[in-house]
Each structure stands twice: as C-alpha cells, then as structure tokens.
C-alpha positions as CSV (number, residue, x, y, z in Angstrom):
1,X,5.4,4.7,-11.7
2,X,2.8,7.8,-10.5
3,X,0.2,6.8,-8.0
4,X,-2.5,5.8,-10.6
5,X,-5.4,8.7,-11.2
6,X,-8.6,6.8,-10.0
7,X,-12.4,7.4,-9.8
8,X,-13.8,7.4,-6.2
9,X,-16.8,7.3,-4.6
10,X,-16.6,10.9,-2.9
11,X,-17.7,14.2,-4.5
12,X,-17.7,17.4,-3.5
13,X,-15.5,19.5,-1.8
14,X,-12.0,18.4,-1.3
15,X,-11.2,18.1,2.2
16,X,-8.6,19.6,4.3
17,X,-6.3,17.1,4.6
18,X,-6.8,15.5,1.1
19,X,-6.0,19.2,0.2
20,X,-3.0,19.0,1.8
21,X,-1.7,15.7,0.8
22,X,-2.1,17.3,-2.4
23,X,-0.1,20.3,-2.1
24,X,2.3,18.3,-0.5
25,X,3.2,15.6,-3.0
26,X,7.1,16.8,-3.5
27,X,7.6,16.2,-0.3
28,X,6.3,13.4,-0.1
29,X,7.1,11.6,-2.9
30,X,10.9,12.5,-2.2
31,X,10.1,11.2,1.4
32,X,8.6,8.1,0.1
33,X,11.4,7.2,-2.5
34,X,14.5,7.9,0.7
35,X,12.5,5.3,2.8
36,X,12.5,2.7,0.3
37,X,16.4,3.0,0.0
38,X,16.6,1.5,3.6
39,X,13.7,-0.6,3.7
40,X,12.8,-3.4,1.3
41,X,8.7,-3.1,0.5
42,X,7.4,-6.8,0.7
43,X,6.5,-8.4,-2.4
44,X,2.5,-7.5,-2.1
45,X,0.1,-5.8,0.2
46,X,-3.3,-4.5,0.2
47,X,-4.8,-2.1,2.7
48,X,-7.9,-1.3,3.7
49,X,-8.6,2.1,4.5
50,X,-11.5,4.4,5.4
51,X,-12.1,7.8,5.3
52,X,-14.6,10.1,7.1
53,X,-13.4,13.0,6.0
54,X,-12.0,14.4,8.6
55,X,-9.8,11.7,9.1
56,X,-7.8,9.1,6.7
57,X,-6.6,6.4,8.1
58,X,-5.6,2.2,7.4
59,X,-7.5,0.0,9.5
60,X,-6.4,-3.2,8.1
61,X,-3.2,-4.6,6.1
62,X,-2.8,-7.8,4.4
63,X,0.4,-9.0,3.2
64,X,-0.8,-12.0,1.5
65,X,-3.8,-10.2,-0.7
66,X,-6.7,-12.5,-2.2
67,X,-8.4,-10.4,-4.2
68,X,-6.5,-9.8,-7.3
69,X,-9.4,-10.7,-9.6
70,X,-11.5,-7.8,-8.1
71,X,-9.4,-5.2,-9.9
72,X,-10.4,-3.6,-12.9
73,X,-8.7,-5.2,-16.0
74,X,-7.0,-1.8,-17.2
75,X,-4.9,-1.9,-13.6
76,X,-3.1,-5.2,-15.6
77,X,-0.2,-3.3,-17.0
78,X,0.4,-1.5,-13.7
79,X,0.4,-4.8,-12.2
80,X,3.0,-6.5,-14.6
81,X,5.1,-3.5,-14.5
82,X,5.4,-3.5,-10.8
83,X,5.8,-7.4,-10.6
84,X,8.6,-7.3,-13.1
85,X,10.4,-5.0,-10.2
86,X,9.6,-7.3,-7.0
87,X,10.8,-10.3,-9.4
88,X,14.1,-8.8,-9.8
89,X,14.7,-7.9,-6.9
90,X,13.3,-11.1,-5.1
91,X,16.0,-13.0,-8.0
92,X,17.3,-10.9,-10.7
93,X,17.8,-14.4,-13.0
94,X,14.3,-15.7,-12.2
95,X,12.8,-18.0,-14.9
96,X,10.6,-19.6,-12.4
97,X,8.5,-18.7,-9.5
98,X,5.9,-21.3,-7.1
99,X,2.7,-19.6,-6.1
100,X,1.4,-21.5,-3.0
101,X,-1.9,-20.9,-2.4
102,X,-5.0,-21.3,0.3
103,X,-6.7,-24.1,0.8
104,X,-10.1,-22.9,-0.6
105,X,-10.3,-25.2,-3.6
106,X,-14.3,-24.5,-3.6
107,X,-14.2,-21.0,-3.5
108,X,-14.3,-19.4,-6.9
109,X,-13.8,-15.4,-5.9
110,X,-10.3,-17.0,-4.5
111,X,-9.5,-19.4,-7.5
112,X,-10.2,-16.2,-9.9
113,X,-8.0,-14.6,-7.9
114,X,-5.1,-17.1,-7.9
115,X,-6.0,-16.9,-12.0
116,X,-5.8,-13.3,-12.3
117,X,-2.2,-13.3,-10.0
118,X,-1.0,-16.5,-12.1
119,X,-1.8,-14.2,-15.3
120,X,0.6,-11.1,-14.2
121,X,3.5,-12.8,-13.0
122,X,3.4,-14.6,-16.8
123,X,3.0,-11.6,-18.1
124,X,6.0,-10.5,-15.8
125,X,7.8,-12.8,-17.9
126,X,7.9,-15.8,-15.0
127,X,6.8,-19.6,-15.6
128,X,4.6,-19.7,-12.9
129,X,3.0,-23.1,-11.3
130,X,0.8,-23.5,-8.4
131,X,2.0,-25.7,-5.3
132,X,-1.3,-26.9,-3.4
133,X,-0.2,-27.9,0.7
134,X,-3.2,-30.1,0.1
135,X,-2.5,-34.0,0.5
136,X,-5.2,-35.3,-1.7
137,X,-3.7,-33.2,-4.4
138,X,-1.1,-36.0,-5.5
139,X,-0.6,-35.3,-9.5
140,X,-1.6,-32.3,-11.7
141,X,-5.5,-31.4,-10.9
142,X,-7.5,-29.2,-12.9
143,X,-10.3,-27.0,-12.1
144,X,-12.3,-25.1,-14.0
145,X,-13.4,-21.6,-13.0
146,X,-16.9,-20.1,-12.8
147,X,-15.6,-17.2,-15.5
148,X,-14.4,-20.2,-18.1
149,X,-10.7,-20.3,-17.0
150,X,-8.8,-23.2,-15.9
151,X,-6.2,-23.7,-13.3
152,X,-4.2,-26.4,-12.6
153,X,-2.9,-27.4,-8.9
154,X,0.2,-29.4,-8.1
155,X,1.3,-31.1,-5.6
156,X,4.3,-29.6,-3.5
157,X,7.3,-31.4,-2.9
158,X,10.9,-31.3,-1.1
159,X,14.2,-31.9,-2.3
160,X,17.2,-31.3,0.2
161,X,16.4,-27.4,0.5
162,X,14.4,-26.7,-2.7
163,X,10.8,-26.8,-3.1
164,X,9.0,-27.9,-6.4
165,X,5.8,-28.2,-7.6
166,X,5.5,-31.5,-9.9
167,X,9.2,-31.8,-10.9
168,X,9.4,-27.7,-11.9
169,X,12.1,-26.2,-9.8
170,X,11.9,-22.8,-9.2
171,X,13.6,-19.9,-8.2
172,X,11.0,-18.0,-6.2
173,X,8.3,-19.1,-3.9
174,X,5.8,-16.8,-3.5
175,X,2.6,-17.5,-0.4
176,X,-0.8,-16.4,-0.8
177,X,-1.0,-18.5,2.4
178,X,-1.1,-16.7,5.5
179,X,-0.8,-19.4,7.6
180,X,-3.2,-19.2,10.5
181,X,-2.8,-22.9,10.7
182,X,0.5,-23.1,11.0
183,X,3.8,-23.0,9.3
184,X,4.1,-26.3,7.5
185,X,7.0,-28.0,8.1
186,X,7.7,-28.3,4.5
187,X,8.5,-24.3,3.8
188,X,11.2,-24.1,6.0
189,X,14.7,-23.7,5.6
190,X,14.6,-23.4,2.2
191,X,17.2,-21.9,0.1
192,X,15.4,-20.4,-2.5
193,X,13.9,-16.7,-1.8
194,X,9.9,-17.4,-0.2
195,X,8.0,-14.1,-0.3
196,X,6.4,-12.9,1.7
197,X,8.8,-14.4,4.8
198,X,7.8,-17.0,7.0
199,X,7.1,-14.3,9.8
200,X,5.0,-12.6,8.0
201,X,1.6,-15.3,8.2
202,X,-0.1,-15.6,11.1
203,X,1.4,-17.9,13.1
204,X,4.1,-15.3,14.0
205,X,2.8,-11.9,13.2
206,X,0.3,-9.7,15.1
207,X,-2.0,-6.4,13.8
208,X,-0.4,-4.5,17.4
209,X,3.0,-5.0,16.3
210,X,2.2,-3.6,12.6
211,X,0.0,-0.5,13.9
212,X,3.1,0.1,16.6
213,X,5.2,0.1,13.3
214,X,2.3,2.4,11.7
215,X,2.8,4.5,14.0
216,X,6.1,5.6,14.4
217,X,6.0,6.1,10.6
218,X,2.6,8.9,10.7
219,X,4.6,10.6,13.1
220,X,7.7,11.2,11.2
221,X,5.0,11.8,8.2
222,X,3.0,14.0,9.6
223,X,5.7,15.8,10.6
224,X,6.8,15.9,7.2
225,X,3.6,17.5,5.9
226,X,2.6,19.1,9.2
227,X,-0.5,17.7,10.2
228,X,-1.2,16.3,13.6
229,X,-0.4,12.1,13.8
230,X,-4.0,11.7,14.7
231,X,-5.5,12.6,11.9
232,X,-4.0,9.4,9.8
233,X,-3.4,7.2,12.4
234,X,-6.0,5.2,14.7
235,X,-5.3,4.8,18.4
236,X,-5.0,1.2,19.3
237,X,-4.1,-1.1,22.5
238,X,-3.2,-4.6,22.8
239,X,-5.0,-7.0,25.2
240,X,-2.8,-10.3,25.4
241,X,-5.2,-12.3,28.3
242,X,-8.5,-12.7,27.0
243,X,-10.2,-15.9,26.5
244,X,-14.3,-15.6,25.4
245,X,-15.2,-19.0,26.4
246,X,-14.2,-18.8,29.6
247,X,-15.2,-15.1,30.2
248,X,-11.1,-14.3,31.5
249,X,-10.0,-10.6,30.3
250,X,-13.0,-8.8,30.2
251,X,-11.8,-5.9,32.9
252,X,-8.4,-5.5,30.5
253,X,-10.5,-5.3,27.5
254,X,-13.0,-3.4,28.9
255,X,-10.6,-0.8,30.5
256,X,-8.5,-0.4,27.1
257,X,-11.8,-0.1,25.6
258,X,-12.5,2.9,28.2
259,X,-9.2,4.4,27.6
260,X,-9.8,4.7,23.6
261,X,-13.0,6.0,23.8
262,X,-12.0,8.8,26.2
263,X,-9.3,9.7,24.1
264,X,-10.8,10.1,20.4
265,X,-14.0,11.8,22.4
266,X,-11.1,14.3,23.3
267,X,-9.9,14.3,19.7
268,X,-13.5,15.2,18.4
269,X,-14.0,17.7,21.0
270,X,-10.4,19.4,19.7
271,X,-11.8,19.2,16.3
272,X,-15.2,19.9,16.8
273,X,-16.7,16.7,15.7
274,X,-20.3,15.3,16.8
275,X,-19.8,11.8,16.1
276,X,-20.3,9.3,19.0
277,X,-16.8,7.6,18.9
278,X,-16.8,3.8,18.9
279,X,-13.7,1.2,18.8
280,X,-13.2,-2.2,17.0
281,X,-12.4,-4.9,18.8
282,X,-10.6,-7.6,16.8
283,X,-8.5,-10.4,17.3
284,X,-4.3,-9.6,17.0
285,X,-4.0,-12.6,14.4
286,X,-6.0,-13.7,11.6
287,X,-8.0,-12.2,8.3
288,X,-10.9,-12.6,6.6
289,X,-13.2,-10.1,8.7
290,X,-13.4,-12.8,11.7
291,X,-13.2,-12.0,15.2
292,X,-14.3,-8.5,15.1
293,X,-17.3,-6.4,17.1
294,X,-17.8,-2.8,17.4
295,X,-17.9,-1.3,20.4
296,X,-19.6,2.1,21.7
297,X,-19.8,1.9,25.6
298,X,-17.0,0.0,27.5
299,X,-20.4,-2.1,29.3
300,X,-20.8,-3.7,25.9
301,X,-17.5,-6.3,26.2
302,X,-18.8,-7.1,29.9
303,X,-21.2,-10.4,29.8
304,X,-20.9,-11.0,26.3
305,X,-23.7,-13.4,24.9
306,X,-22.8,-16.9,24.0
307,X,-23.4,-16.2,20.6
308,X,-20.7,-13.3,20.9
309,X,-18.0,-15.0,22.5
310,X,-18.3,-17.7,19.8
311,X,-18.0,-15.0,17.2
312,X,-15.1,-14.1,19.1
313,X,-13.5,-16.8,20.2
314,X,-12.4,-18.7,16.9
315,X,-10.9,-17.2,13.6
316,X,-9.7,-18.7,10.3
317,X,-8.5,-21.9,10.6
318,X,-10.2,-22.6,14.4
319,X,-6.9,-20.4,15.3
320,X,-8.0,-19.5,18.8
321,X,-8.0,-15.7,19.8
322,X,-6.0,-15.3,23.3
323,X,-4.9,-11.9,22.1
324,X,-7.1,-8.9,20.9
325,X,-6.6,-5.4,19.9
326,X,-8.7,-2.1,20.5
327,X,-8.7,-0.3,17.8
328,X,-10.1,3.1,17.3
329,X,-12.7,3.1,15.1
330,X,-13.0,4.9,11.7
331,X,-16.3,6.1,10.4
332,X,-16.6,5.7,6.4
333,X,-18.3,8.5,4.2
334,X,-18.1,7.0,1.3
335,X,-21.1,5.0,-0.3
336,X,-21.2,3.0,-3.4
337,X,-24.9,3.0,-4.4
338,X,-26.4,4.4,-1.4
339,X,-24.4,1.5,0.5
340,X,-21.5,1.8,2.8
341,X,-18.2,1.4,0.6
342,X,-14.2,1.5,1.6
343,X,-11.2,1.8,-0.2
344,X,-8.6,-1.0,-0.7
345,X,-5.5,-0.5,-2.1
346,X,-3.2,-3.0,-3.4
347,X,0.5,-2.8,-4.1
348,X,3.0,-4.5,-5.4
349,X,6.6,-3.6,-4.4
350,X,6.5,-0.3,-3.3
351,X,3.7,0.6,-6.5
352,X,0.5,1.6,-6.1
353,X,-1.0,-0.9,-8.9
354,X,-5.1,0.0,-8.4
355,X,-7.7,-0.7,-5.8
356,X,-11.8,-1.3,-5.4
357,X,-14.5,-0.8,-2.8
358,X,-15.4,-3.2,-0.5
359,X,-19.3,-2.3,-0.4
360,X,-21.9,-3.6,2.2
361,X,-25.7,-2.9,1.9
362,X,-26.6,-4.2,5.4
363,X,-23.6,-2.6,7.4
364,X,-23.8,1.2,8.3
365,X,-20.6,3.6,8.3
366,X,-19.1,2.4,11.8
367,X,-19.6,-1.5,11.0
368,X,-17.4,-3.9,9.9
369,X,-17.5,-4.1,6.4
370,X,-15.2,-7.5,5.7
371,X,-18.2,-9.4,6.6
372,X,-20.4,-11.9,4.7
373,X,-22.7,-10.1,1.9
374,X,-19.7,-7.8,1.3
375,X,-19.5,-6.7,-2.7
376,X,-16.8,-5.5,-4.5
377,X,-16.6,-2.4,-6.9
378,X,-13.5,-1.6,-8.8
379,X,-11.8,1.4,-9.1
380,X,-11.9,3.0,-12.6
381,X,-9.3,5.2,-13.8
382,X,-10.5,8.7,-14.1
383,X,-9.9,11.5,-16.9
384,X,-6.1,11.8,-18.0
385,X,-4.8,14.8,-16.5
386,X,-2.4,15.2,-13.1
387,X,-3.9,17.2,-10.3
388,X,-3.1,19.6,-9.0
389,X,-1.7,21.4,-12.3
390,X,-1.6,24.8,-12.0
391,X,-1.9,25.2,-16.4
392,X,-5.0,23.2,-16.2
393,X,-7.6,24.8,-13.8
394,X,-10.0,22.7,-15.2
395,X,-8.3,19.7,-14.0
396,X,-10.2,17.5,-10.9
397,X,-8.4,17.1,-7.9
398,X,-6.9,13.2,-7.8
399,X,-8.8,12.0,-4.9
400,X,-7.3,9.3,-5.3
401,X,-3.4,10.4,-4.3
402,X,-4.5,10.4,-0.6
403,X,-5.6,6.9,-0.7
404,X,-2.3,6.3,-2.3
405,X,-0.3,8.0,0.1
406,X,-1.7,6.4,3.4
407,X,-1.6,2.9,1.8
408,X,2.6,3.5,1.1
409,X,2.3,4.3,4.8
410,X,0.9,1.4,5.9
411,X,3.3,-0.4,3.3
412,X,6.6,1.1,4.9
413,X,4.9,0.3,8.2
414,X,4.8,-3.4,7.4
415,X,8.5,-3.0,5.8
416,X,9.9,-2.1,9.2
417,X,7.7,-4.5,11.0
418,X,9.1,-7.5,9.2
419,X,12.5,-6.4,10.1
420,X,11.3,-5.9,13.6
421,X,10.2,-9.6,14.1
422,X,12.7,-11.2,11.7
423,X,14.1,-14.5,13.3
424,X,17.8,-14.8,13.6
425,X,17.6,-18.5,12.8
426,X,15.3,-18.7,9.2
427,X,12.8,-20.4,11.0
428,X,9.0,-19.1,11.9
C-alpha cells in the first residue's frame, strides 16, 4: 500500500528537502520495508508534524490515537485494508477484538471517534465490542451520538486470564486508553494479545525515551538520503527534577533551555535562517496538548506566574509533572484559511492510512496548536497521478510523501522504543 497522494496546505515551490525525499523514494521505501522485517510497527499511531520549510520534523507521537472520525471518509478503505494486516498479525484466527476506551463518555469528538474506529475494524472483518473501565457502567449502555449514531458500552470483566466485555470473549484487546491514571489492575497478565502494550500508556512511557529512539533512526536516515539529521529531527533534553508548585528545577530547566537555544541559533546561522529560535517545554508524560509553554529567552522559566505553574504542574488525569522535556521548537508554514495549520498523520501497522490539519485561529506559527479552540481539516486526496513521473511532466509533486516519510520515522522510532522499555515480567 503506496503512501496515499494527498492535498496540502502548501503551494508553491517545492522545497529542498521535500525535493529530495522525492528523488529519493527507492531508497527509502526499500529502507522502510528492511526495518519492518526486524521491528514489529504497533497496532496504531498518529503523529503530529510541522514543517517550516526548511525543516520537517515530528514533534509529537501518539500511540493510542483519538481522532479517527476527523479523517476524510474516502481514507475508509485505506483504513480497513491496513487493519485487516495489524489483525493478522496481532491473531491470525481473530473473530473477535475488545476496544477499550477513555473515559470521556460526554465528549462527542471522542465517541465519533470510537464510532468511526468501531466501523473499520467491522469492516476488517472483526466483531468488535467496546469494554468501558467505568464502574457505573454495569450492563450494556447506549449513547447516542451528536452525528445520529449509536454506541453501545459494556462493562469489562475478568475471567482467570481473559478479559470480556458482557459475556463476548475475544481474541484481541485493543486500548484507546493511554493510561495516565494508571494501569488498571484488571489488564494485566492477560493471555490474550492487548495492543498497544501495557508499556506503551503513560504510566510507563516517556516523550525523551521516544525522541532518543527518534533519533537514532534520522541518523541512520539521513544518512541514507544524505541530508544532515538536523533537518528532520528536533533537539531535545530531559529535565527529571522539576516540580512547579514548589518552584524546585528551575536552574535545570532553565540551563537545558539555554543549551537548545544556543544550538538551533547555531543551526540557523549554518543555514542562514532569520527566525528567532524558541523551544517547547512540555511535560515527559501525558497528551492532549497539557503541560506545554513556549519558550524564547531562558529568563522566561525563571519566576513563573502562579497561573503558569498551574498550567504546568498537572496534566490529564491530575497526573503530576515531575519530569519535563525541552524540545526544540518547530515553526509551521502552513495555514489553513489564513490560520496556523499542522499535519497529522495516522497509521495503522506500518500504512500510512490518511491525515488532517490541526488548525488554530488564535495561535501563531511557534504556538502550541493542541490547545483548546483547535479545528480540524481533513486531508483530501489529490489528482490521480504518482509524482515524480518522469512520462507525465504535468504531474504535481506529492507533497504529501514527505509527510509520509517522517511519520514512518517517528513510527519505527516508537517500534524500537517499545522494545527498549519492554518489561521482562508482562507487567506495566
């Protein structure tokens, strides 16, 4: 299955590296398809990305991705297709999968997404049921969706090393739980196949170890294509002794925040870039845009502001941020009607299966843009023909291979970072 050819926000010339991805895609793809013979690509993933043109890089990746029913409805058979894969390998005789979901009974965005994931894993060929963690969910409940669908949560339950849902036994359970609260006690040990694994929520996992993964893999890429690292991979350091409410870790923060700086204000001078660089600060566990500031001067993480270290200080679930990473930060040049916009990519298996922009009318091009207000804008596909084809000179560029490309990187990355932190023992 081909990266899919896409519609994107950017026009114009093609830039250097895009070019190059391009003119690369052999390579690559022969690259990509010899990794995934000695890693195994988790069962999801979705990865935010931005691009400023002279750089393409991930700054975020989800393995437990919530926003299936922002994709455009034609990315459905790309979807199921992929799916079918990750099912067989997950259990080649699977009749029946468990989709456990988040807790957010009263947000619709998220039940439409559950809906839309339900719907391609049926259409994958799997009975699929969904196994609430919530205890005043005690028979089957029905809700009814904003859009006119229905879904129907069950109440999980544990039998020797099997979970079911109601009574239905299955042979796969798959998390769109990350949990940040915890690893309840009543997914563990279990003998069926859970996807993704235990490790991978974010009790256990940690962005530092995944971008440490990240890169290793852009070197031995852009080695590959021959490009310098830098130019698809952010700089980053960990801080593991910070605490916001009680002001502790503010000279470690601030002097990784120093160090970052400095160093992309070397890589812009290389490159002769006039941006003022500028880092993200953001908590090493957690999702949903929380815990994260930008930074320009290394003063700004001294003396923080109640309201600030409150922002800080808690993420999803009250999870408590002790541990933060600098991230170099990514300008975006792409704008969705005359609003900031960035890529995300989701994939299932190792399949790039479609993407949309995250769009933010109040945030500028070096903001956050996983924030409150956000939109979303999916991708469309774009005019059949593959690019570049040298019989067709009237054939677009695919703008959207790069995009592609750098989201498999941050895919393999999270392959090898799962095997990295696997526990010997099965448990979180």
């Amino acid at each position: 299955m081909a990266v899919p050819r896409l519609t994107t926000a950017l026009s114009g010339p093609l830039p250097d590296l895009e070019r190059q991805l391009l003119a690369s895609m052999p390579e690559i793809e022969h690259w990509l398809r010899v990794q995934w013979q000695d890693h195994a690509a988790p069962f999801y993933c979705s990865v935010d990305l931005r691009n400023s043109g002279f750089k393409l890089a991930p700054v975020d990746t989800n393995l437990f991705p919530g926003g299936f029913n922002n994709l455009s409805p034609d990315f459905r058979p790309l979807c199921v297709q992929a799916a079918m894969t990750a099912i067989e390998k997950a259990c080649p005789d699977a009749r029946g999968m468990v989709l456990v979901p988040e807790n957010h009974t009263r947000n619709q965005y998220y039940l439409q997404n559950l809906a839309a994931l339900q719907t391609i894993l049926r259409q994958a060929g799997i009975n699929v049921r969904i196994g609430s963690l919530l205890r005043e969910i005690t028979g089957p409940t029905e809700l009814e969706l904003e859009n006119g669908a229905k879904l129907t949560l069950e109440p999980l339950t544990r039998r020797g090393n099997r979970l079911a849902a109601d009574g239905f036994d299955p042979c796969v359970v798959l998390l769109n739980n990350d949990l940040s609260s915890g690893t309840p006690e009543i997914l563990m040990n279990l003998e069926q196949a859970v996807l993704p694994p235990l490790h991978a929520g974010w009790t256990v996992r940690r962005k530092s170890n995944h971008f440490a993964a990240y890169r290793q893999v852009a070197e031995e890429f852009a080695n590959l294509v021959g490009i310098d690292p830098w130019l698809v991979n952010p700089y980053f350091e960990r801080c593991g002794r910070i605490n916001f409410q009680e002001k502790k870790g503010e000279e470690c923060l601030e002097g990784y925040v120093t160090e970052i700086l400095d160093d992309v204000r070397a890589k812009y001078k290389e490159y002769g870039i006039t941006h003022d660089p500028f880092v993200i600060v953001k908590a090493d566990a957690g999702t949903y845009g929380m815990g994260i500031m930008t930074v320009k001067d290394p003063q700004e993480v001294r003396g923080l502001n109640r309201r600030q270290r409150n922002k800080m200080a808690v993420v999803k679930e009250g999870l408590e941020v002790r541990e933060v990473m600098v991230q170099e930060g990514i300008y975006t040049l792409e704008s969705v009607d005359d609003a900031a916009a960035e890529p995300v990519v989701y994939m299932i298996d190792h399949f790039v299966v479609g993407g949309f922009y995250r769009v933010h009318t109040e945030r500028g091009q070096d903001q956050n843009l996983n924030a409150p207000g956000m939109q979303f804008k999916p991708l469309a596909f774009a005019a059949p023909c593959s690019s570049p084809n040298p019989d067709d000179p009237g054939c677009p560029p695919n703008r959207f291979y790069a995009y592609g490309v750098i989201a498999r990187l941050a895919l393999l990355a999270a392959a090898i970072e799962l095997e990295q932190t696997a526990p010997e023992n099965g448990k979180p």
